[in-house]
N, C-alpha and C positions, 0 to 999 in steps of 0.2 A: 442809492447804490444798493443793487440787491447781496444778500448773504454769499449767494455764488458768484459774485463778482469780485467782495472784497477777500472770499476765500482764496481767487484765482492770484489776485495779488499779494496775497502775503506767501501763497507755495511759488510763486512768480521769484519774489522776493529771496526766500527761502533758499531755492536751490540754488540761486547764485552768487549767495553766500558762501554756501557749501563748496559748488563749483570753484570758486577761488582757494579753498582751502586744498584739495587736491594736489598731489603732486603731478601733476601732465600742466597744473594752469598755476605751477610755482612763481612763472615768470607774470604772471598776467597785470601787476600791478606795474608793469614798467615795458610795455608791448606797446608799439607806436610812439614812445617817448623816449625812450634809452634804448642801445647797443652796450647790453652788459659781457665783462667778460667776470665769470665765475671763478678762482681760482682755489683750487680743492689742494692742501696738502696735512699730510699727516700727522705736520707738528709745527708749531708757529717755527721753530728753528732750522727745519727742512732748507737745505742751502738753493733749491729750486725756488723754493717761496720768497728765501732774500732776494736772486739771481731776478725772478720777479717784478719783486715787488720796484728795485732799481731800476728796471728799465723801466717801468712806467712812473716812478720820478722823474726820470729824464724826459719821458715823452709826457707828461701831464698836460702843457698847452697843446699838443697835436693832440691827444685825448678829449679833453672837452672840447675840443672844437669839433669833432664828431659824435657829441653827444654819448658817449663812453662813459658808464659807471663800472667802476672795479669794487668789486667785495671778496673777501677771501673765506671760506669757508674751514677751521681748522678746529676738527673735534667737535663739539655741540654748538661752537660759535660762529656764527657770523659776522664777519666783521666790513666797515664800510671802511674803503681805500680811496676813493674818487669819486665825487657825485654825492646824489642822495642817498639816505641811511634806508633801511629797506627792512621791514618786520618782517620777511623769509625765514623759514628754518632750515635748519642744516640737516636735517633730517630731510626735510620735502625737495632742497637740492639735491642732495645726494640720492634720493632715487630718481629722480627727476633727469636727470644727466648717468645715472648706473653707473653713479662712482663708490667705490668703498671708500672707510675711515681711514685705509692704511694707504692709498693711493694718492702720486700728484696728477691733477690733471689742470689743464687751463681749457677752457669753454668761452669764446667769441659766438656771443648770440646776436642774430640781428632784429631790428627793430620790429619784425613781424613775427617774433618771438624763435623761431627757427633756426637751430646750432650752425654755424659759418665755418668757425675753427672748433676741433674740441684734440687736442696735445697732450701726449707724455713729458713735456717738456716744455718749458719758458717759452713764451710768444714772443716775436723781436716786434720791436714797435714798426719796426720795417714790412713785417706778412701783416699785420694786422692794417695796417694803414691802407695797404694794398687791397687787402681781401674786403675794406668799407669802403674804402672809394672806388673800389669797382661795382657796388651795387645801382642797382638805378633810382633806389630813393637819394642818395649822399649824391648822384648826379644830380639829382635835383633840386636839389638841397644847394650844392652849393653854385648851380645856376640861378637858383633864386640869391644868393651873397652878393653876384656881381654886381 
């Protein structure tokens, strides 16, 4: 292997590393696999973020069955609600989605990493369910279940 070839593969390498660390490719570790929703609020005691976080208690089985990871973003932390734990920072969210620190917002991304829902306001398990099972992968998806 010549010098210029293993150069080509370590800047190969290199930049898509980087590339993942970006905030535009925040999501990137979880595109094709998960329908995350984001939920940004300004304090873990934000009555939006409780309001929430219960509705997706109650919805948790209709959740994982569409492949739904919930994480909440509050302050510097990220936290895992549903699914897998996710090394994302709150920082690369939140400009990633152009939310402030002082802001709630809920963010339904879909699996091809592209915003679905993004709300001032608590998702009812009922739009969300709606707005993933109208896509044409979750049709497919769950034409391949029967």
């Amino acid at each position: 292997m010549s010098f210029h070839h293993k150069l080509a593969i370590v800047s190969c390498s290199l930049l898509t590393t980087l590339a993942g660390a970006l905030p535009g490719n925040a999501m990137s570790e979880l595109r094709w696999k998960s329908r995350p929703v984001v939920i940004f609020s300004p304090s873990d005691t934000d009555a939006r973020l409780t309001t929430q976080r219960s509705i997706f208690a109650a919805a948790r089985t209709g959740l994982v069955a569409r492949d739904v990871v919930v994480m909440s973003v509050v302050g510097d932390t990220v936290k895992s609600e549903i699914g897998a734990r996710s090394k994302l920072s709150a920082a690369a969210l939140r400009k990633r989605y152009g939310v402030s620190a002082n802001s709630f917002r809920a963010v339904l991304v879909g699996k091809d990493g592209g915003t679905k829902i993004s709300s001032a306001t608590a998702l009812s398990a009922g739009e969300i369910f709606a707005t993933i099972d109208a896509m044409p992968m979750r049709r497919q998806e769950m034409g391949r279940q029967r």
